[in-house]
KOLZA-485422 format. One record per residue (C-alpha): residue in three letters; x, y, z; residue number from 1. Coordinates in steps of 0.001 Angstrom, whole numbers, plus 524288, in hexadecimal, padded with zeros to 5 digits. Layout:
N
ATOM residu    xx    yy    zz num
ATOM    ALA     X     Y     Z NUM
...
//
This chain:
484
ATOM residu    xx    yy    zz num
ATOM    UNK B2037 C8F7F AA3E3   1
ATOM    UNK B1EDE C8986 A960E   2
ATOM    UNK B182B C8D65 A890C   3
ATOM    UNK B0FAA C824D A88EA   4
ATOM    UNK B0A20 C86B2 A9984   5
ATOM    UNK AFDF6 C8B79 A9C7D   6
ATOM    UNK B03B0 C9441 AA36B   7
ATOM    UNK B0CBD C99CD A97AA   8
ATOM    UNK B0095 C9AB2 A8D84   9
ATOM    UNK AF6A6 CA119 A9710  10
ATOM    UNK AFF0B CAA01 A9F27  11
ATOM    UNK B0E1F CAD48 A9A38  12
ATOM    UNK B0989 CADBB A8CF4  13
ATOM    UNK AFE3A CB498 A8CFE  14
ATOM    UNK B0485 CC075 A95C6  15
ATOM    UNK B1162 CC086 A8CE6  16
ATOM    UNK B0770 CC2C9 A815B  17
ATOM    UNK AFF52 CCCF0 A887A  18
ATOM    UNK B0C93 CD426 A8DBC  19
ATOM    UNK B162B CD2FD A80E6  20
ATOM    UNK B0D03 CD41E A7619  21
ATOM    UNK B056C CE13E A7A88  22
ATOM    UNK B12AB CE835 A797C  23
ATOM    UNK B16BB CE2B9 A6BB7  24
ATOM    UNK B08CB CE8BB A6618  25
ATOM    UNK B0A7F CF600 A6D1A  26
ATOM    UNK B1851 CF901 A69A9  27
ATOM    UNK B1473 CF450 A5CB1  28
ATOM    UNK B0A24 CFD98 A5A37  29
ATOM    UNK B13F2 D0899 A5EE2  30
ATOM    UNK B1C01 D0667 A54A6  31
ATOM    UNK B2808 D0CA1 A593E  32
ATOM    UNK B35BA D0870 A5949  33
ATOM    UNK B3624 D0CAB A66D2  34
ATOM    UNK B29CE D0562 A6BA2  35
ATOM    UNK B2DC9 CF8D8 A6485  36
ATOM    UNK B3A86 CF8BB A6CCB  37
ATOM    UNK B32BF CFB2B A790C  38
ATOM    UNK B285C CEFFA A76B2  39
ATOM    UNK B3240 CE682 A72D2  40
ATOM    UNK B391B CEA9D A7EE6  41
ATOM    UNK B2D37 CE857 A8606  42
ATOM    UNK B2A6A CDC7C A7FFC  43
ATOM    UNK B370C CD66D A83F6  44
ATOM    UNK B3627 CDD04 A9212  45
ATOM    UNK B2841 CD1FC A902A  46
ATOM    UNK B2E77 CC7C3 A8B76  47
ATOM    UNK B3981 CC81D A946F  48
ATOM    UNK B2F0F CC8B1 AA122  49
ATOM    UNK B2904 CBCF8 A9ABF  50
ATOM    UNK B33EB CB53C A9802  51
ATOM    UNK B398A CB5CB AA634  52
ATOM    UNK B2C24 CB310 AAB3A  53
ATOM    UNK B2A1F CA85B AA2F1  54
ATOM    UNK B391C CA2D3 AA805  55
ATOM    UNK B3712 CA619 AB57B  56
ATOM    UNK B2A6E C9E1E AB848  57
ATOM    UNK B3182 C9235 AB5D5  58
ATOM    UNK B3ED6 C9658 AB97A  59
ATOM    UNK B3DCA CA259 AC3E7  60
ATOM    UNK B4B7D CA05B AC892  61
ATOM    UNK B5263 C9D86 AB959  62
ATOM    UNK B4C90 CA907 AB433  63
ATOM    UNK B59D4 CAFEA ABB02  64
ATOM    UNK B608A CA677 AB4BA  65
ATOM    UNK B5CD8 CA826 AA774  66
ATOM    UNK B5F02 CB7CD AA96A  67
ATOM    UNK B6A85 CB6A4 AADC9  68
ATOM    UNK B6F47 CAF41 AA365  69
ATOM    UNK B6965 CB8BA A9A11  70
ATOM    UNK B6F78 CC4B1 A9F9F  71
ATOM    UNK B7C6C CBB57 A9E48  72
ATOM    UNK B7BE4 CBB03 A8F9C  73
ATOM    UNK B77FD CCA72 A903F  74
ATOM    UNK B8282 CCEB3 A958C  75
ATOM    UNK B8BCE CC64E A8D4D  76
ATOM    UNK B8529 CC9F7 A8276  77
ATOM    UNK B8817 CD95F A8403  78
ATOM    UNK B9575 CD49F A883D  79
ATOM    UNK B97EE CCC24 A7DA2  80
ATOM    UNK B9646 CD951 A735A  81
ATOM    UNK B9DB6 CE247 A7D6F  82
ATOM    UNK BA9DD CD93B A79BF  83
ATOM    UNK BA82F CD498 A6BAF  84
ATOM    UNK BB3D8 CDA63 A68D6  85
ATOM    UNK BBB5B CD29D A7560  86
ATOM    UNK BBAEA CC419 A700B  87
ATOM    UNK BBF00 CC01F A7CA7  88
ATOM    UNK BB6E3 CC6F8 A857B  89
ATOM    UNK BAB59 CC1B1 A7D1C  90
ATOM    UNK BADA4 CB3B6 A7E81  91
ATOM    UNK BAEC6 CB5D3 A8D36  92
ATOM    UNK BA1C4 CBDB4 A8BDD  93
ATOM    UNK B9B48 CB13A A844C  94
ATOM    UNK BA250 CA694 A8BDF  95
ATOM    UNK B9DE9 CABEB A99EA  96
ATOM    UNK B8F2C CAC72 A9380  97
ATOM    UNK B8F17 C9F11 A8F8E  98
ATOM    UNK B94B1 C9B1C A9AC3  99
ATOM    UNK B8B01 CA03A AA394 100
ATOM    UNK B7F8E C9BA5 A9C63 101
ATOM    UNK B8405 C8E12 A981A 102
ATOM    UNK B8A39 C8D22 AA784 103
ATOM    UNK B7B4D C91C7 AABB9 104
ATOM    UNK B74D8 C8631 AA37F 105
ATOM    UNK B7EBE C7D07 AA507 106
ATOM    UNK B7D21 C7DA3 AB4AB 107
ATOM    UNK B6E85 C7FDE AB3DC 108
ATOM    UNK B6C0E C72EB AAAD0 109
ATOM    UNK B7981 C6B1C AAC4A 110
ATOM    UNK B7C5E C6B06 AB913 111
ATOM    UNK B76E6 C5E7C ABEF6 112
ATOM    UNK B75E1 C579F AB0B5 113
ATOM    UNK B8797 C5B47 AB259 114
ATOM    UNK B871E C56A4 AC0E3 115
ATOM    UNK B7F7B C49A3 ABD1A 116
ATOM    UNK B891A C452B AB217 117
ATOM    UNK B9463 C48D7 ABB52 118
ATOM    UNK B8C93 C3F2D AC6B2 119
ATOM    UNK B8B2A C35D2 ABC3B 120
ATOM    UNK B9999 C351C AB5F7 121
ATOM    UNK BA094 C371B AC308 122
ATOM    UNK B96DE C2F6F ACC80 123
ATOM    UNK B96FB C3CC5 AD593 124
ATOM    UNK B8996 C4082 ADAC1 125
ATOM    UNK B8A6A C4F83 ADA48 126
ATOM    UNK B7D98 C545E ADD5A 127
ATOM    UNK B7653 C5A20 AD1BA 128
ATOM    UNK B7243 C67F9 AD41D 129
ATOM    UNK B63D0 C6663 ACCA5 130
ATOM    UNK B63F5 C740F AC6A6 131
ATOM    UNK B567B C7881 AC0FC 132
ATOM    UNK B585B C7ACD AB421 133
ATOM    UNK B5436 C886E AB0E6 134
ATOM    UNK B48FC C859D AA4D0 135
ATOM    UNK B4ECD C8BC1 A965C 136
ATOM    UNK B5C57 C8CE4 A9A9C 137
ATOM    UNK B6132 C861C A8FD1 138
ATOM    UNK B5A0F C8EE2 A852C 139
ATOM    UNK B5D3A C9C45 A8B3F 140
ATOM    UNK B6CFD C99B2 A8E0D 141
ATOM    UNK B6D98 C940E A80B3 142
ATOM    UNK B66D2 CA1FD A7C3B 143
ATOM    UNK B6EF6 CA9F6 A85AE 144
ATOM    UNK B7ADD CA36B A80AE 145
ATOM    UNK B7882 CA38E A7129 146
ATOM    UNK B7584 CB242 A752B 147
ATOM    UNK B8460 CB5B8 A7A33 148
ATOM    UNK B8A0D CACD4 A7083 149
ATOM    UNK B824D CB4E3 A63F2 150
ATOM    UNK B873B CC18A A698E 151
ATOM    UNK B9520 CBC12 A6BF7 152
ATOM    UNK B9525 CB97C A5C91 153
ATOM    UNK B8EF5 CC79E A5A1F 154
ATOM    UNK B8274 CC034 A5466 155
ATOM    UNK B785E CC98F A5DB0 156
ATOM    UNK B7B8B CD65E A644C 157
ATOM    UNK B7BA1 CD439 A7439 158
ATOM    UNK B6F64 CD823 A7964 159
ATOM    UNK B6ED1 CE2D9 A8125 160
ATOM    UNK B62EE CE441 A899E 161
ATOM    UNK B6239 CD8B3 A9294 162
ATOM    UNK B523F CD8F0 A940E 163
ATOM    UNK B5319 CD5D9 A852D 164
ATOM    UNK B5CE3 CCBAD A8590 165
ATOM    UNK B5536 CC45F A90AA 166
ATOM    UNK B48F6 CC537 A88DA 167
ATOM    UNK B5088 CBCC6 A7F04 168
ATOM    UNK B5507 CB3E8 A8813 169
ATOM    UNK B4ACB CB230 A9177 170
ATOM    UNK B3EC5 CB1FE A87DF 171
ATOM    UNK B3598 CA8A7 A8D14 172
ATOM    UNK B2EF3 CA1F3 A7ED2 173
ATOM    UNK B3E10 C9CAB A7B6E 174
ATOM    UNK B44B7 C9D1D A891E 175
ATOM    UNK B3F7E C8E69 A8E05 176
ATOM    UNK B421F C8678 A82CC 177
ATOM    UNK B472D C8ED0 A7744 178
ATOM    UNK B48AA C90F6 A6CE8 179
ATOM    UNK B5720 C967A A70C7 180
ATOM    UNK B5693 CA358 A694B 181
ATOM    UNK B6109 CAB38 A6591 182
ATOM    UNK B6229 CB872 A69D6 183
ATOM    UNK B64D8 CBB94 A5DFD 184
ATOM    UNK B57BD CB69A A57D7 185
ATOM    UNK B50BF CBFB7 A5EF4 186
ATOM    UNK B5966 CC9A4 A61FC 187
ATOM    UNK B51FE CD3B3 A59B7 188
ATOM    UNK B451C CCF27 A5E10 189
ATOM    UNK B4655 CD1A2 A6D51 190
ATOM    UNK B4818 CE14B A67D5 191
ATOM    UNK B3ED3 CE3E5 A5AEE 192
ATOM    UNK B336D CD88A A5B07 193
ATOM    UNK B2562 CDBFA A57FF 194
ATOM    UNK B18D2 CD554 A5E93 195
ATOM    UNK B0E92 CD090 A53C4 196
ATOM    UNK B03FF CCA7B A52F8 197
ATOM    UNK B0ACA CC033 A4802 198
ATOM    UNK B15FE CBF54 A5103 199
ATOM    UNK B0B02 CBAAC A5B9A 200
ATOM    UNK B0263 CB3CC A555E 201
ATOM    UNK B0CCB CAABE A4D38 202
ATOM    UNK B14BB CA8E8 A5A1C 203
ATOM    UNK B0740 CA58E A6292 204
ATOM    UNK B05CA C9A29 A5754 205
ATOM    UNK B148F C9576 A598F 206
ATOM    UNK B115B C95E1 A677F 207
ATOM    UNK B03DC C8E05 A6776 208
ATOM    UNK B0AD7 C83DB A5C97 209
ATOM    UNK B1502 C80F9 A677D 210
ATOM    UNK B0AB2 C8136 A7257 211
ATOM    UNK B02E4 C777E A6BC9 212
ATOM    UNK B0FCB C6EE6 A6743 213
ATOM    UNK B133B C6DB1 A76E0 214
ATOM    UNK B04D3 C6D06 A7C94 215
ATOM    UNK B00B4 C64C2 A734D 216
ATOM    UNK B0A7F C5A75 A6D78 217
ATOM    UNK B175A C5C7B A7409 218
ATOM    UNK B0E87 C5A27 A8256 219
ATOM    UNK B0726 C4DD8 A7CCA 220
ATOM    UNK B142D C4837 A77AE 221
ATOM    UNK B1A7F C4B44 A84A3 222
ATOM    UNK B0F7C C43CC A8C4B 223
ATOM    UNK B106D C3A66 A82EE 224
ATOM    UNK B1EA0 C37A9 A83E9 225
ATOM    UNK B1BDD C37EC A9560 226
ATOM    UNK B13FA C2C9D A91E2 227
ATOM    UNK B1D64 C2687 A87F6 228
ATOM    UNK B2909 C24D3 A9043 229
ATOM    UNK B2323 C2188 A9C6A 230
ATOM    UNK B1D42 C151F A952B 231
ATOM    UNK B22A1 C0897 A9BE6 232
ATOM    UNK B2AF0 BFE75 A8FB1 233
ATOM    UNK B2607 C0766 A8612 234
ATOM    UNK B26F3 C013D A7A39 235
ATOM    UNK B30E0 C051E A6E4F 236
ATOM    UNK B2719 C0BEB A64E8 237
ATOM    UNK B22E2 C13A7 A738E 238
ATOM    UNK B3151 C16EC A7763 239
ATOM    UNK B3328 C1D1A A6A36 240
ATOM    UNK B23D9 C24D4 A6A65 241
ATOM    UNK B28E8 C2A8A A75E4 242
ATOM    UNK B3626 C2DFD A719B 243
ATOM    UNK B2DF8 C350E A64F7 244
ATOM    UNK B242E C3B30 A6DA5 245
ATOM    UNK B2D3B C40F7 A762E 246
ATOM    UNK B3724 C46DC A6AD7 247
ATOM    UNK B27BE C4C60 A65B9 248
ATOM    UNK B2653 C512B A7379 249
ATOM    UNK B33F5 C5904 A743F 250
ATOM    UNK B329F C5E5B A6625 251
ATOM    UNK B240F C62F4 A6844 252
ATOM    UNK B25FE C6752 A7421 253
ATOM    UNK B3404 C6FD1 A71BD 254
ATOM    UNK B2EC5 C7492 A6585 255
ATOM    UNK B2341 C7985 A690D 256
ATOM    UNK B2912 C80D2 A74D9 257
ATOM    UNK B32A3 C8648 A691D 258
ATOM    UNK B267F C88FC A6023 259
ATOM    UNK B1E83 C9106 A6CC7 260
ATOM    UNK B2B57 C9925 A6FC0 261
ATOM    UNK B2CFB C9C98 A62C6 262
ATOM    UNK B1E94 CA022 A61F7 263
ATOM    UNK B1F23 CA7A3 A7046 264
ATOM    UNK B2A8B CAE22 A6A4F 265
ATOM    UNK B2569 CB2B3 A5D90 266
ATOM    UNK B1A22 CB6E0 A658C 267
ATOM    UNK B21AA CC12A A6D11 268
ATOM    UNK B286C CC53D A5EA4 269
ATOM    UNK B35F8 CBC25 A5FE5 270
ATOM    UNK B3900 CB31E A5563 271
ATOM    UNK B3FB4 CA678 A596E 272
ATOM    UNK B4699 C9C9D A5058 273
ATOM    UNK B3F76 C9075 A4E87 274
ATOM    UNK B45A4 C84A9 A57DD 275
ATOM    UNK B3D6C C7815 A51FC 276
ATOM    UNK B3B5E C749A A437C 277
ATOM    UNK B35A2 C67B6 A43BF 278
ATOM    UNK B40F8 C60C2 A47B7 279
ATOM    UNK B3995 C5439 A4877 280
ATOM    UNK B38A5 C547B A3ADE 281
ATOM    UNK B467C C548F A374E 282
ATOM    UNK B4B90 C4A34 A2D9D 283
ATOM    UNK B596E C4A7A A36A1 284
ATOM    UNK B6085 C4F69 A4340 285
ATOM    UNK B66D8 C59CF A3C36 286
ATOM    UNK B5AF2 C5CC2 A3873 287
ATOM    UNK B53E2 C5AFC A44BA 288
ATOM    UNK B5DD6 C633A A4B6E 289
ATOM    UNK B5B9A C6E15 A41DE 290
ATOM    UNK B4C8E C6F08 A4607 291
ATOM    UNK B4D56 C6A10 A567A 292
ATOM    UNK B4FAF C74DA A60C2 293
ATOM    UNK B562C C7F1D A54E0 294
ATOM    UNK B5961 C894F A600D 295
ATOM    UNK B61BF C8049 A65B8 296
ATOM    UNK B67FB C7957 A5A83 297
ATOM    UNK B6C49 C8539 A56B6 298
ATOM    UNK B701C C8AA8 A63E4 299
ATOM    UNK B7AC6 C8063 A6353 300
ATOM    UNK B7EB0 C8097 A555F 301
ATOM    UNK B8225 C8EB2 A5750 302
ATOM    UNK B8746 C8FF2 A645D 303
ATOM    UNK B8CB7 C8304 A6608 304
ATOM    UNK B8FF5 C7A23 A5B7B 305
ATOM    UNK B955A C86A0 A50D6 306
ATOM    UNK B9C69 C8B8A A5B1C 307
ATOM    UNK BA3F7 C7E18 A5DCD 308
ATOM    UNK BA7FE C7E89 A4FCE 309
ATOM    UNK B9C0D C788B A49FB 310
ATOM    UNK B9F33 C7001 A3EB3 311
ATOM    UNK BAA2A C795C A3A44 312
ATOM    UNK BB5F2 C72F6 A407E 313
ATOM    UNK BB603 C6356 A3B20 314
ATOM    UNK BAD1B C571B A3DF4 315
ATOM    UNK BB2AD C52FF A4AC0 316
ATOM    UNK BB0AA C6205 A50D1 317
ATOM    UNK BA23C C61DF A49BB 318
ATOM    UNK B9F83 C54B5 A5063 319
ATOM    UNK BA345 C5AEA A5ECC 320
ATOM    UNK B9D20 C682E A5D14 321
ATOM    UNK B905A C5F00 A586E 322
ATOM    UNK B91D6 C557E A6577 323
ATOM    UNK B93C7 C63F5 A6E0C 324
ATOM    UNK B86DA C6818 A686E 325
ATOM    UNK B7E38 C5D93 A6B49 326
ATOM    UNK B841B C59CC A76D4 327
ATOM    UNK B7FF0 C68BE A7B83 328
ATOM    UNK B728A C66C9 A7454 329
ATOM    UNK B6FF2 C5C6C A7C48 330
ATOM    UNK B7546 C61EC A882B 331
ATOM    UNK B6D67 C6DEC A85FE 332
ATOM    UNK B5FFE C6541 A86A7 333
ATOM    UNK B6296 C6003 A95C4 334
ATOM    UNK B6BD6 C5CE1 A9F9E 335
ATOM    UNK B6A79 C4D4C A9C67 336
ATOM    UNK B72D8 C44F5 A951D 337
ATOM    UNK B6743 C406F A8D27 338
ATOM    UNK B670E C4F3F A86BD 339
ATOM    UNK B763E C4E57 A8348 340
ATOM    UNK B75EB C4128 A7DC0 341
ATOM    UNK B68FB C46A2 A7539 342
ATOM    UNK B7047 C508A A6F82 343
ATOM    UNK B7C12 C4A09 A6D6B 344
ATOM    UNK B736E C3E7B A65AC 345
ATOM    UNK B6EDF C495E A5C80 346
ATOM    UNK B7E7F C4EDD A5AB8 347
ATOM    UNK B7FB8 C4227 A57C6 348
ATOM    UNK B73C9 C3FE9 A4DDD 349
ATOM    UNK B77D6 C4C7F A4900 350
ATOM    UNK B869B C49F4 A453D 351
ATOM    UNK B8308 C3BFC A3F86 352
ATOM    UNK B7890 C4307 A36A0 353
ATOM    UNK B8275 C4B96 A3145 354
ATOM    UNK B8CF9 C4367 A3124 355
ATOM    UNK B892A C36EA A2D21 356
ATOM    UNK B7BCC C3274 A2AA9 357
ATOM    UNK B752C C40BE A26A3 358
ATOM    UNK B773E C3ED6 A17E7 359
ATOM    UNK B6FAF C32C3 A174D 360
ATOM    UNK B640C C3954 A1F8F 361
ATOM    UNK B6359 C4399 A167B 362
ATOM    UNK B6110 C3845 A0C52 363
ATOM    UNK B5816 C31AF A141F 364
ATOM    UNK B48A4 C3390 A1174 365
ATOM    UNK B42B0 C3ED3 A1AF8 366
ATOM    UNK B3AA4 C3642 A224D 367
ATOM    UNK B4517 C2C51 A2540 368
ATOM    UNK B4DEB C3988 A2901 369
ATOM    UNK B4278 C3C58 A3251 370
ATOM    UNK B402D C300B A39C1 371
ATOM    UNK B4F31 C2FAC A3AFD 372
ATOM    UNK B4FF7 C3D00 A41C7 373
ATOM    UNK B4474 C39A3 A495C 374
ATOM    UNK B4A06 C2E07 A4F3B 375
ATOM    UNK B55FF C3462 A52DB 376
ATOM    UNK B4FAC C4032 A59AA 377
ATOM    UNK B446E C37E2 A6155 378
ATOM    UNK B4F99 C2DD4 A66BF 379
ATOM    UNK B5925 C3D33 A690A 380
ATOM    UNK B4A75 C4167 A70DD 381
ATOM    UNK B48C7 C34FE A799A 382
ATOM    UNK B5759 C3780 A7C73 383
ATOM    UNK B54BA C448A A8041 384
ATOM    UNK B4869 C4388 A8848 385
ATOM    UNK B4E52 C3898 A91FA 386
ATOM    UNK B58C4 C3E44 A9A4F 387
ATOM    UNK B5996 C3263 AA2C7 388
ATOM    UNK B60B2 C2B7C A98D4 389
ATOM    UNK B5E38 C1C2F A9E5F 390
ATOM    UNK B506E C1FBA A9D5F 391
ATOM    UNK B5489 C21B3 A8F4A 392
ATOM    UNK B5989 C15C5 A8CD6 393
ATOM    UNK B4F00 C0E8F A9306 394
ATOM    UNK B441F C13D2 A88F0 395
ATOM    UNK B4EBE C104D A7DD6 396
ATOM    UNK B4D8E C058B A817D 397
ATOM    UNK B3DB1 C05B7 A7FAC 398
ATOM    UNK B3EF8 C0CFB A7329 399
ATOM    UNK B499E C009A A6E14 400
ATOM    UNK B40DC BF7BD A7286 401
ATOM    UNK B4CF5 BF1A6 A7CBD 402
ATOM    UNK B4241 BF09A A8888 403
ATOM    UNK B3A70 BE598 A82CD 404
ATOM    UNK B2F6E BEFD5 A805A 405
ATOM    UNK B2749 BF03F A75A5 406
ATOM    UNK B27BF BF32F A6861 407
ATOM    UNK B1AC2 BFCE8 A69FC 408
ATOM    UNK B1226 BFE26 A7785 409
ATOM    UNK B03CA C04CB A7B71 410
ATOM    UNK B0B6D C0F4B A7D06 411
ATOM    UNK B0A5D C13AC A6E7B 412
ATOM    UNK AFBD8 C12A3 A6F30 413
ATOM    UNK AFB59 C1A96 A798A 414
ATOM    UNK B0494 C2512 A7479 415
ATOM    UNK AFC30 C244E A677C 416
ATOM    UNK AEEB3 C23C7 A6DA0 417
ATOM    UNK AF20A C2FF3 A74AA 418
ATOM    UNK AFB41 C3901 A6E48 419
ATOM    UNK AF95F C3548 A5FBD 420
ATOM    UNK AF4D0 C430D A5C34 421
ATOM    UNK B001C C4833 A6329 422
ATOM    UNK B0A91 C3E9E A5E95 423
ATOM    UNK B056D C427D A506F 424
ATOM    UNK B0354 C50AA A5107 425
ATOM    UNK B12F2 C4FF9 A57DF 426
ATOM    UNK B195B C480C A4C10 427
ATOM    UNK B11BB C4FC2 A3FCA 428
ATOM    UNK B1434 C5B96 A46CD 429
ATOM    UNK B22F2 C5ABA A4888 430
ATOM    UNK B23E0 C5D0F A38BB 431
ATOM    UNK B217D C6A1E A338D 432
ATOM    UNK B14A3 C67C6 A311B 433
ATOM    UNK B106B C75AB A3853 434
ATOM    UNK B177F C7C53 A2FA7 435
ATOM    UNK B12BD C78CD A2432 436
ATOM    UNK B0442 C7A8A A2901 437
ATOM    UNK B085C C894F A2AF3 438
ATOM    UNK B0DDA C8A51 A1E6F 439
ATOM    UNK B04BB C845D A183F 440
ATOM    UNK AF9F5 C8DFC A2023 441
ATOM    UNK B02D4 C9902 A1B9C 442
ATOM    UNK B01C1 C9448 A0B66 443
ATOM    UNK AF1E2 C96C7 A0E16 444
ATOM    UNK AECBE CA30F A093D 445
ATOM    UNK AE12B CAA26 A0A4E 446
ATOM    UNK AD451 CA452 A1233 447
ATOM    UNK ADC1E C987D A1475 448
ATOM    UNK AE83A C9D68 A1BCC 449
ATOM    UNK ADF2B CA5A5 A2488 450
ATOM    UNK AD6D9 C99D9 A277A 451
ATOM    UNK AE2CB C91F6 A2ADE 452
ATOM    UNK AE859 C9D01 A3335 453
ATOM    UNK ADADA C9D77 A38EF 454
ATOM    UNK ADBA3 C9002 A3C4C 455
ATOM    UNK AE988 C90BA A40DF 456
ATOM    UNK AE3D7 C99B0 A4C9A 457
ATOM    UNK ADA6D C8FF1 A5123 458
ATOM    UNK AE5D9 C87E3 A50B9 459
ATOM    UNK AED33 C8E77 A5915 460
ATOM    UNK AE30A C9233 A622A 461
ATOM    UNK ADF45 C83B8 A63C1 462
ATOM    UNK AECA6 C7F06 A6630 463
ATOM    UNK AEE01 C8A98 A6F01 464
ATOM    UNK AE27E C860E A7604 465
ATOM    UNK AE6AB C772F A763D 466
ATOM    UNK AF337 C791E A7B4C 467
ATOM    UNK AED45 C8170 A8815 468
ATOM    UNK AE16F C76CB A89B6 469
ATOM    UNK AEEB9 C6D6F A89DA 470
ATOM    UNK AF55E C7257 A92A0 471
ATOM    UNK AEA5C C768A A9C15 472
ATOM    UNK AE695 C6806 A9C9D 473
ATOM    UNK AF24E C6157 A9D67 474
ATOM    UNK B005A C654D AA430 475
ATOM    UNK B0879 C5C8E A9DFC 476
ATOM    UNK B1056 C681E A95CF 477
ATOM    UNK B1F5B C64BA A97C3 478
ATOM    UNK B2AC9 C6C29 A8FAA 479
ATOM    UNK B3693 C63C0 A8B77 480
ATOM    UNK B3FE9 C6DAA A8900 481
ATOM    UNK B3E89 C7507 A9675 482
ATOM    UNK B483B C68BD A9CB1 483
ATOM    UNK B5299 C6D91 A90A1 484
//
């Protein structure tokens, strides 16, 4: 089941809203400590029905999976207070937690991609299992994980009802594809959060802004970019359209699943951190780094690369902790060697940025800065979408122009005569032009502000109504990130 389903909009949704929100109002019009702590608990008791639901229809059999790794970090986490006086006894506490989990998501996502390269190096032909990999894995162990780490430094209190602490873990608008969230983010939240109708109405708009960024350009760009590289010697300016459209396809399409689960959460009264700031806008890779996937930038800066030592311990230990990072970053994305050499090409952008060429850039005009950054993350995206890699190197050699193709093809005209709209609605839009609309709607006073408020309903009601005319007439509606 995904956001952007038929199924989702019409059915999951509409009974979450009908089942969660008519408890919010009533203990709210109570107005008693007591009945706040009873609808909240009710609330989660909702949310945590939901959530499993939601898991279970695609997953029936990793739903026990994802529990049991859950109750995992649970227990550790009341064990990991019971001895934070015992040094020792706590780092056996944290080490068989992460063990576990990482051991759980290393065999569940590793195993053949381990068993290959061992075939490969050794010429042996040991059979490859073909485990299923269980869909969100990779978000929930990372959030299970920073969970037992936080309470091994004494940053958050272990939680001690294990209903609640699944509810965290397991909630359905982040559990798929992020954002990771911190425990500690919402900690407070999952005990003392109130339903309103601002809370609803400005998380509904999140949500219908994503829905229509998926339905509605990441989709078209996705189709577009089917078409693209299944084009016979497609010519130079073609190879390098469809290396564009598909980084436009991964950004819309990632973003907007970020943008409808912090809506869905905001919705239901949780406020998530923002995981996309226009990173397609950034004038560097440092910079691009600080607004792509946040969640998990900083899930790694925190829990990996500090940890290592950071950049506290010398230049050559800096350089190694950087290479450990990106190497994991890229491991984290797939079990293909297309997704470690991806991240280790933006370690590698990264260190030679700060190290050597970054004070220049800085000097550089901003729209020089731009087209630099963007040519180094659309070559990093056609790196990461092919994991067969001499299927790579066969459209570099379209996009160098070393297969005696052309210069430019009909291809463009096609791409053009269909998608133009698309293709320009996808490049203005990935600046922060949106936000400056809303601010600018928010400077209005008077007639004017309710008129544009007015107008922002219809909006939203139109997109709301594109999006399900979209999807009821055509079932092309993939999702990148489910594969990661």
């Amino acid at each position: 089941m995904v956001f952007s389903g038929l199924l989702f909009l019409i059915f999951f949704l509409t009974a979450l809203i009908l089942c969660y929100f008519p408890v919010g109002i009533i203990s709210g019009k109570i107005k008693t400590e007591k009945a706040g702590r009873i609808g909240i608990g009710i609330q989660n008791g909702i949310l945590l029905v939901f959530s499993l639901f939601f898991y279970a229809w695609g997953e029936p059999k990793c739903v026990f999976l994802l529990i049991f790794s859950s109750f995992v970090d649970y227990i550790d986490g009341i064990l990991l207070e019971k001895f934070k006086e015992r040094p020792t006894a706590k780092k056996i506490c944290l080490g068989i937690s992460l063990l576990i989990n990482l051991s759980l998501l290393g065999i569940m996502k590793y195993t053949d991609f381990f068993i290959g390269t061992v075939n490969r190096i050794a010429g042996t032909d040991i059979p490859l299992p073909g485990i299923a990999l269980p869909i969100g894995i990779s978000f929930y162990t990372f959030q299970t994980t920073s969970y037992s780490i936080d309470v091994y430094r004494g940053k958050v209190n272990a939680e001690r009802n294990f209903f609640r602490y699944l509810t965290y873990i397991s909630m359905f608008s982040q559990l798929i594809a992020g954002p990771i969230v911190r425990y500690s983010l919402i900690k407070n939240e999952l005990t003392d959060r109130k339903t309103t109708l601002d809370n609803f109405t400005n998380g509904f708009r999140r949500f219908l802004i994503g829905l229509f960024r998926k339905v509605l350009i990441a989709n078209e760009l996705g189709a577009l970019w089917d078409y693209l590289r299944g084009v016979s010697n497609i010519s130079v300016a073609g190879a390098w359209l469809g290396f564009l459209i598909f980084t436009l396809q991964l950004y819309y399409d990632f973003s907007a699943y970020s943008d409808m689960a912090i809506g869905l959460g905001l919705m239901m009264g949780f406020h998530f951190d923002e995981n996309f700031r226009y990173p397609l806008s950034a004038l560097s890779i440092t910079d691009f780094w600080r607004r792509w996937h946040i969640s998990l930038s900083g899930w790694f800066r925190d829990y990996v690369y500090i940890p290592l030592g950071g950049n506290r311990k010398g230049r050559a230990r800096q350089l190694i902790n950087l290479g450990v990072v990106w190497f994991l970053t890229g491991l984290w994305h797939g079990a293909f060697w297309n997704y470690v050499l991806w991240g280790l090409y933006h370690g590698s952008m990264l260190v030679l940025e700060k190290f050597i060429w970054g004070r220049f850039l800085e000097k550089a005009p901003k729209f020089l800065r731009h087209i630099y950054t963007l040519i180094i993350v659309i070559f990093g995206f056609g790196l990461f979408y092919f994991e067969d890699m001499s299927a790579f190197g066969t459209y570099l050699t379209y996009a160098f122009g070393m297969a005696g193709n052309a210069i430019s093809g009909p291809e463009i005209l096609w791409a053009f005569g269909n998608y133009l709209p698309v293709i320009v609605f996808a490049v203005v839009f990935m600046f922060p032009v949106f936000p400056k609309i809303t601010e600018f709607v928010k400077n209005l006073g008077g007639a004017k502000k309710n008129t544009a408020t007015f107008v922002a309903g219809l909006v939203s009601v139109g997109l709301l109504i594109l999006c399900i005319a979209n999807l009821v007439r055509d079932s092309y509606n993939p999702f990148l990130y489910f594969r990661f």
